[in-house]
C-alpha positions in Angstrom: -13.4 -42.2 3.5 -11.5 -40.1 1.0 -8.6 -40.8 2.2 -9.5 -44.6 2.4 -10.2 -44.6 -1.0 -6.9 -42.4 -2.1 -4.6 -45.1 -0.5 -7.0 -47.8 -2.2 -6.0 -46.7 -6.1 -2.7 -45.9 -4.9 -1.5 -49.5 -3.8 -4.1 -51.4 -5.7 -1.6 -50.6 -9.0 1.4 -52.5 -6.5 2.0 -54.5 -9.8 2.2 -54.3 -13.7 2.2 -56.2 -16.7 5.4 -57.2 -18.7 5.1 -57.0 -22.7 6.9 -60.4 -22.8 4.0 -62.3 -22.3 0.2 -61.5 -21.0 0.3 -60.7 -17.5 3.3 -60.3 -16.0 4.6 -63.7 -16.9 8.1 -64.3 -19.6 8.2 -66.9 -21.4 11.1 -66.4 -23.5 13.7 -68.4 -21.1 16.0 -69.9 -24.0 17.1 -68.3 -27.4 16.6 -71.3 -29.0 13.3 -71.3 -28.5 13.0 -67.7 -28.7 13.5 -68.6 -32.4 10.9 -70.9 -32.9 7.9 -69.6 -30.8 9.2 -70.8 -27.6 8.0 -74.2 -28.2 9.6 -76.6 -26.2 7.3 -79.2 -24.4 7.9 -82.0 -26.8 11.4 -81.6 -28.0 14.6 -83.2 -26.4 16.4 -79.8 -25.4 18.8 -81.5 -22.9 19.8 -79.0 -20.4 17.0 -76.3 -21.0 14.6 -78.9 -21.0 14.2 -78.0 -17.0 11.9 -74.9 -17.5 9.9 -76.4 -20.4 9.4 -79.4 -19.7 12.0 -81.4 -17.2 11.8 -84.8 -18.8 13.5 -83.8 -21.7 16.6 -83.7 -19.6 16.7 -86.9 -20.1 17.7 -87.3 -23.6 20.7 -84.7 -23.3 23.7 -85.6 -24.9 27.0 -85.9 -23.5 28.0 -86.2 -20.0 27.6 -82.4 -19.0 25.9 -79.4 -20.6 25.9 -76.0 -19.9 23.6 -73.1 -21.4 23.8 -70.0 -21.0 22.4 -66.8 -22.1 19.8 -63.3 -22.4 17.1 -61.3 -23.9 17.1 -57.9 -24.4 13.8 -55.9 -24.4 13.0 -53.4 -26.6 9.4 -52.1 -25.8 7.1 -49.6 -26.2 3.7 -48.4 -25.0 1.5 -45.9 -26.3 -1.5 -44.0 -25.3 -4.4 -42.0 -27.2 -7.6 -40.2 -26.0 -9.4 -37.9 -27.9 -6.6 -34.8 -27.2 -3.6 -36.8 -25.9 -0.9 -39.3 -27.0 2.5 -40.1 -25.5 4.4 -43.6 -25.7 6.2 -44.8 -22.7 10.1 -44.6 -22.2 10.5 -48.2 -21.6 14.5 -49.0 -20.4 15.9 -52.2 -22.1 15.0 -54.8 -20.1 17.5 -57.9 -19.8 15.7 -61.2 -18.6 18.4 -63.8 -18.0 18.6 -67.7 -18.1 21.3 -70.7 -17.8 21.0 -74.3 -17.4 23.2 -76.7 -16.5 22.8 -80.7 -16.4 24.9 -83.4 -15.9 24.3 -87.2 -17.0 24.3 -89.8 -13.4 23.5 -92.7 -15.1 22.6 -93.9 -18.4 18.6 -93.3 -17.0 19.5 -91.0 -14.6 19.9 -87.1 -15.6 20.0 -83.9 -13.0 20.1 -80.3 -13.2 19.8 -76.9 -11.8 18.7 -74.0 -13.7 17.9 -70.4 -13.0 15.5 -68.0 -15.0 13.0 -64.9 -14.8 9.6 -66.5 -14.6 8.2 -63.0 -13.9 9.0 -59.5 -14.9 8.4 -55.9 -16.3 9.6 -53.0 -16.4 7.6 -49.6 -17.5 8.3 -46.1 -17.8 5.8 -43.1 -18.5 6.9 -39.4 -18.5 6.5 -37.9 -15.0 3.8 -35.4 -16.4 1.7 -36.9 -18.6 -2.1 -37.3 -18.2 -2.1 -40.5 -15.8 0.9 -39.7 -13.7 -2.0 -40.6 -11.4 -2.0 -43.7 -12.4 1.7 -44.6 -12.7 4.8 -42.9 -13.4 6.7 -45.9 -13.4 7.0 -49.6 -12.3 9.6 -52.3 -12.5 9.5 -55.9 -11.4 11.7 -58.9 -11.9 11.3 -62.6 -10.1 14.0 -65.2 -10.3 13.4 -69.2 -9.9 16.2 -71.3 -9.0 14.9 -75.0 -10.2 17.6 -78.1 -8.7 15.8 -81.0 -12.0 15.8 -84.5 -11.9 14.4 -86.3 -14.9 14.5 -90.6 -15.9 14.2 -92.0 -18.9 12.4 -95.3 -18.9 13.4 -96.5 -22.1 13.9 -94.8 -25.3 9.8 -93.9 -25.5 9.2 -92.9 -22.1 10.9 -90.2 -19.8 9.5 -88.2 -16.8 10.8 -85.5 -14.8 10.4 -83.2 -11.9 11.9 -80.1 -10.5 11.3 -78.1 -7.0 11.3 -74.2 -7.9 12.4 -71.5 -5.2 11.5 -68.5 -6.3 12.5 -64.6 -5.3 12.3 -61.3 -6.3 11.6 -57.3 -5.9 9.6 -54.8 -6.9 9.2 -50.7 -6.8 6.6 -48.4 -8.2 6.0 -44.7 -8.6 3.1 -42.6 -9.1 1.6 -38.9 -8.4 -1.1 -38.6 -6.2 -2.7 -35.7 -7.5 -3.3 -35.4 -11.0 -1.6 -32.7 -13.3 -2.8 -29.0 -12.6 -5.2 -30.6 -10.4 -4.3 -28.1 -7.1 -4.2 -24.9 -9.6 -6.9 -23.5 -8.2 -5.6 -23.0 -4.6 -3.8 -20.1 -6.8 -6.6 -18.2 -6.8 -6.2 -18.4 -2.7 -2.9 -16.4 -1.8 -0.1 -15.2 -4.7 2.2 -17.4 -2.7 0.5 -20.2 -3.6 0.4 -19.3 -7.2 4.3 -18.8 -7.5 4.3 -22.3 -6.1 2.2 -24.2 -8.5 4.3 -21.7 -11.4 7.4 -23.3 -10.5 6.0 -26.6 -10.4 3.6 -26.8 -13.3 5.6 -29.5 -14.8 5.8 -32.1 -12.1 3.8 -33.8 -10.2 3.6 -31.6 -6.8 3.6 -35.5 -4.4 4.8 -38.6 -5.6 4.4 -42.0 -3.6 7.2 -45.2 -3.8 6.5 -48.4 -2.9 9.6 -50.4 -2.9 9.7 -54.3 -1.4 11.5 -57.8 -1.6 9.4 -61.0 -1.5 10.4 -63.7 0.8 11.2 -67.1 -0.4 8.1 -69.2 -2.2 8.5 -72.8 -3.3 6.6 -74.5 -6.2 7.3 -77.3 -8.8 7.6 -78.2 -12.3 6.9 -81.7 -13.6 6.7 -83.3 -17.3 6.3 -86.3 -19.1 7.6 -87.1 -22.4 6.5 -90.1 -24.6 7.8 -90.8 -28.5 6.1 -93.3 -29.8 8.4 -93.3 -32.7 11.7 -91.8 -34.1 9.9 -89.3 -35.8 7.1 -88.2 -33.6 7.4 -86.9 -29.5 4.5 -86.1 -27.1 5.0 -83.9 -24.4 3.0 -82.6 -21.6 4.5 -80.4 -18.5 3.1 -78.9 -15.5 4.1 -75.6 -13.6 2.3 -74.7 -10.0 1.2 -71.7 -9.0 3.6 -70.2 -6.9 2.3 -67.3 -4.1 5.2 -64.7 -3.9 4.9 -62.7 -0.4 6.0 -59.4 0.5 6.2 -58.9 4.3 8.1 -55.9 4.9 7.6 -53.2 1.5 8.0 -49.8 2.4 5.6 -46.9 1.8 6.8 -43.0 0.9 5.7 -40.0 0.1 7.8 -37.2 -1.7 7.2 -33.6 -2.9 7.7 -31.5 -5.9 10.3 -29.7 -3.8 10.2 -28.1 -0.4 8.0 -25.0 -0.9 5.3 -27.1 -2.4 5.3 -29.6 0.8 4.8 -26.1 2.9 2.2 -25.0 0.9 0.0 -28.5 0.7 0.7 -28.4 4.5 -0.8 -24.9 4.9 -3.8 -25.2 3.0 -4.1 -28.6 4.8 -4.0 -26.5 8.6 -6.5 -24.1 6.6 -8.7 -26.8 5.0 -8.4 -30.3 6.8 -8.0 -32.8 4.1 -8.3 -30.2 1.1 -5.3 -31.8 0.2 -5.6 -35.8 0.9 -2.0 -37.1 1.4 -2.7 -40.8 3.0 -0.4 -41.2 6.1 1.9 -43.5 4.7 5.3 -42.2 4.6 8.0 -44.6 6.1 5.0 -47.3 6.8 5.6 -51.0 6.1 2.9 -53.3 4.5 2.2 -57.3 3.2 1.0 -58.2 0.0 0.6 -61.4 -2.2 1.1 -61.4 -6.0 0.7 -65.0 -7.2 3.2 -66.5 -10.4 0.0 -68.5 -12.2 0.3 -72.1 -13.0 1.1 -73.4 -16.2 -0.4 -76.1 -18.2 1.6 -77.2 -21.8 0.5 -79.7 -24.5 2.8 -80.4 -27.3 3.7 -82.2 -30.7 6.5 -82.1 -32.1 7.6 -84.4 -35.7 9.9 -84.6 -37.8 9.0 -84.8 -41.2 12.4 -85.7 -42.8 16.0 -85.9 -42.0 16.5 -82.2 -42.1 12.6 -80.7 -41.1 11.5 -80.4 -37.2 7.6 -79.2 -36.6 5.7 -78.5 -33.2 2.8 -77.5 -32.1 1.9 -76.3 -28.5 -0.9 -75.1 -26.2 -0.2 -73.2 -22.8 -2.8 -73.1 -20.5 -2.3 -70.1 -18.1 -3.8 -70.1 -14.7 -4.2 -66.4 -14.3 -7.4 -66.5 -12.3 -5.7 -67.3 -9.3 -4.8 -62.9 -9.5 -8.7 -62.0 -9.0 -7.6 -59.0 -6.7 -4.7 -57.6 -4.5 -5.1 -57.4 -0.9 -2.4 -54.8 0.9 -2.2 -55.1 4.7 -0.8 -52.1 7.0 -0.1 -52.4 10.7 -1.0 -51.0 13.3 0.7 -47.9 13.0 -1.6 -47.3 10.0 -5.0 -48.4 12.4 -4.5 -51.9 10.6 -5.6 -50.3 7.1 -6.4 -53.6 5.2 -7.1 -52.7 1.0 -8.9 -54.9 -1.7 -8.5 -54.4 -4.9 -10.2 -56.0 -7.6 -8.3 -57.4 -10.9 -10.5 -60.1 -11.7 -8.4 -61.7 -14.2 -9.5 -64.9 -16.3 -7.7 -68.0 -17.4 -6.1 -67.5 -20.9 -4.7 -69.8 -23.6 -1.4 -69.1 -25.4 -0.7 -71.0 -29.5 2.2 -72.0 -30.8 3.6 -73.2 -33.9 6.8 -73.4 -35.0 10.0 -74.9 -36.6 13.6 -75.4 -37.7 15.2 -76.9 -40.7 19.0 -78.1 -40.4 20.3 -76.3 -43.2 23.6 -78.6 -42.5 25.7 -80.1 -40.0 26.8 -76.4 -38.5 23.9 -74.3 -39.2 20.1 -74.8 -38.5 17.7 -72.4 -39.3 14.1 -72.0 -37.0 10.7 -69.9 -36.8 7.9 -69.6 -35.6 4.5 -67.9 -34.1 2.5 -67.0 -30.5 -1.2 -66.0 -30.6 -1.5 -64.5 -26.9 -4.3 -63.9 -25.2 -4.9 -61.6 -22.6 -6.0 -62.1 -18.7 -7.2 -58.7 -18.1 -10.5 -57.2 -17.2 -11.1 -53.8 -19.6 -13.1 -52.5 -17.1 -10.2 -52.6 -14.6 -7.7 -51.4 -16.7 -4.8 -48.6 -16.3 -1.4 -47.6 -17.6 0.4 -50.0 -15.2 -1.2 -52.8 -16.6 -1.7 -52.4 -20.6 -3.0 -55.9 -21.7 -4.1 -56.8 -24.8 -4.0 -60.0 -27.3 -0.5 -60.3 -28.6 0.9 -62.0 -32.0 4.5 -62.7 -31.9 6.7 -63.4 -34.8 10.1 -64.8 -34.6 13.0 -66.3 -36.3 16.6 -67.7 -35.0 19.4 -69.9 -35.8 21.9 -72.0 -34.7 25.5 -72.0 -35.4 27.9 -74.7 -33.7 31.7 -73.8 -34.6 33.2 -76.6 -33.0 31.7 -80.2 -31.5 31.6 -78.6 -27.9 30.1 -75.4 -28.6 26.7 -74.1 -30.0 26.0 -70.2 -30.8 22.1 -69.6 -30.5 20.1 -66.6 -31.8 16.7 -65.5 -31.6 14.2 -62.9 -32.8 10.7 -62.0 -31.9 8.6 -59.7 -32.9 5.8 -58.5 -30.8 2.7 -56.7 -32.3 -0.4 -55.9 -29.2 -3.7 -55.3 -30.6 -5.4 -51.8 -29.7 -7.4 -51.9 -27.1 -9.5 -49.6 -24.8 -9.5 -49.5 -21.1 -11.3 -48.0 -18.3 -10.2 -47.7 -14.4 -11.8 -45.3 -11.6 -10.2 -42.3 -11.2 -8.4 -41.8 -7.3 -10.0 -38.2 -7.1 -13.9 -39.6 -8.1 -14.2 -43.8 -8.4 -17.6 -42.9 -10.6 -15.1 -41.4 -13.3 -13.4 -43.7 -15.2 -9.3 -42.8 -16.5 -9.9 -44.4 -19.9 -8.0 -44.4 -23.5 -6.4 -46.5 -26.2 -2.7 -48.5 -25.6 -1.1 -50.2 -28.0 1.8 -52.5 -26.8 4.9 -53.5 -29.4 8.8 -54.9 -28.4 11.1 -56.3 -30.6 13.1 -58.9 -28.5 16.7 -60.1 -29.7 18.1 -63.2 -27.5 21.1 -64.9 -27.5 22.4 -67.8 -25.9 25.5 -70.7 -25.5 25.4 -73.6 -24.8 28.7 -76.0 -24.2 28.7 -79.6 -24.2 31.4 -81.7 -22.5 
């Protein structure tokens, strides 16, 4: 049973949250829009109009565009209990994007784009308190969306995209807590010049490492502008269920004396040390990409001024738990783990103001709500409401070419969390995170 329970925590945390967006979801897919909120259902983007809404590739201009372009992240994440703080050592995480569509008709517009619709990327010291928990954990997800859109007449357009979607993840984490086999000093000297040379790393450390398979969704939108001045947009994403068949399982010590001590004690005391037999194994699992419903206005209040509104309903419930299947060289080991995460709501407002013919000028800001249940919450997933600033601009050199920028500014509120402990489920790992990232994009985009 211990053992059972051991393996649970351990590959229940198989995924983490990105600071992009709640959950694990980006959103920032253009840096345009990156300027101005990421609003996007109900403006005419042309080409980049495939992720946020596909029958806005209707009203691109030109016969071909091309858009291109990438974020970096900059994020941090930082932990306090009553005795202990330490931020996490986030690398810079670069989600990427391009779009390119291409005029068939004077109705007819297709396209194929390629983006991250899921990532994160998260990096603790190996020592600190909840090495437990997580040491670290990256993810990334790409979608490859082949668009078509028609445009009725000038008011009306709808489009529709099929999205294949793949990706990888790996995690690492200790699975016994710091100083937590000190007292098997006390046992034999040996054992104590061991754990000496060791005190500052975890003495076993599990990866899990696997590729997803294929998964197909889609993306469809309609756009309606009832006049010149005023657009209506709304656009549809599906859930998408992303399948890893084959991930791989291993376990690795602090160094070789410590595996030949935790294997002595184990011949002296049968379990004293619970390692679960998972070392080279292979397991399944499901992680679903949640469906996406967006509402938007978008006017123009004079020659010059552009305003929108949006409203993004996230269909996170669909990740109420993780289920992790072993076969049978593991006695069929099948693991539930709870997550229990709700459905949440993202705002945006936002704008930009063509300073002149070259140069335009946009803001914005994201209210972000979160998905995740405090009472099932650890270091891999540190989920809180998020408000977003962000600014950007547009510079076009020449007819062909336009130079976009975009800045956000990402501020989580502090929040406290609680998850069972692997050594004791009726102890709660608990603590304070607060989540920031500052989040430069930039982007080109050629029209021929």
């Amino acid at each position: 049973m211990k053992l059972k329970k051991l393996s649970l925590i351990l590959l229940a945390n198989l995924v983490g949250l990105s600071l992009m967006a709640e959950g694990y979801q980006i959103n920032s897919q253009s840096a345009r829009q990156v300027g101005m909120g990421h609003l996007g259902t109900a403006m005419k983007l042309g080409s980049e109009s495939m992720l946020f809404n596909p029958a806005g590739l209707s009203f691109m201009k030109g016969q071909y565009e091309i858009s291109l372009g990438a974020n970096a992240i900059f994020s941090k994440v930082k932990y306090m209990n009553d005795s202990f703080s330490v931020d996490s050592d986030n690398p810079v995480g670069t989600p990427l994007f391009g779009y390119a569509g291409f005029r068939i008709s004077e109705k007819f517009f297709a396209g194929i784009s390629i983006t991250n619709p899921v990532g994160n990327s998260l990096v603790w010291p190996n020592n600190w308190v909840g090495a437990h928990h997580v040491q670290n954990i990256s993810l990334k997800a790409f979608s490859v969306q082949p668009t078509i859109s028609y445009k009725l007449n000038e008011k009306f357009s709808f489009g529709a995209g099929v999205m294949v979607d793949f990706g990888d993840f790996t995690l690492e984490r200790a699975l016994t807590r710091m100083g937590a086999l000190n007292a098997l000093g006390g046992l034999n000297p040996a054992f104590k010049s061991v754990l000496d040379m060791y005190a500052n790393v975890p003495s076993v450390t599990a990866k899990l490492e696997g590729k997803s398979t294929m998964a197909v969704g889609f993306n469809a939108g309609i756009l309606y502008s009832p006049t010149q001045d005023l657009s209506i947009g709304i656009s549809y994403r599906s859930k998408v269920m992303m399948k890893v068949e084959e991930g791989t399982a291993s376990v690795a010590y602090a160094g070789p004396e410590m595996q030949s001590m935790i294997t002595t004690v184990n011949t002296m005391m049968p379990g004293a040390v619970p390692i679960p037999p998972i070392d080279g194994k292979n397991f399944a699992a499901e992680l679903p990409i949640p469906s996406n419903l967006n509402i938007g206005i978008a006017y123009k209040t004079s020659e010059r001024l552009l305003l929108s509104a949006e409203l993004q309903y996230v269909g996170w419930k669909a990740y109420d738990n993780l289920t992790i299947q072993f076969g049978s060289d593991v006695g069929n080991l099948k693991l539930v783990s709870n997550k229990n995460f709700k459905n949440t709501m993202i705002y945006r407002i936002g704008g930009e103001y063509a300073c002149s013919d070259k140069f335009t000028w946009r803001f914005g800001a994201i209210y972000d709500t979160t998905p995740v249940d405090t009472q099932l919450y650890g270091p891999e997933t540190p989920g809180a409401n998020k408000f977003s600033a962000t600014t950007g601009f547009s510079y076009k050199p020449i007819d062909m070419l336009t130079i976009d920028f975009g800045f956000q500014a990402l501020v989580g509120q502090k929040i406290r969390g609680y998850v069972p402990e692997t050594w004791n489920p009726n102890v709660n790992f608990m603590g304070d995170y607060k989540a920031t990232a500052l989040i430069p994009a930039l982007g080109l985009k050629f029209n021929f």
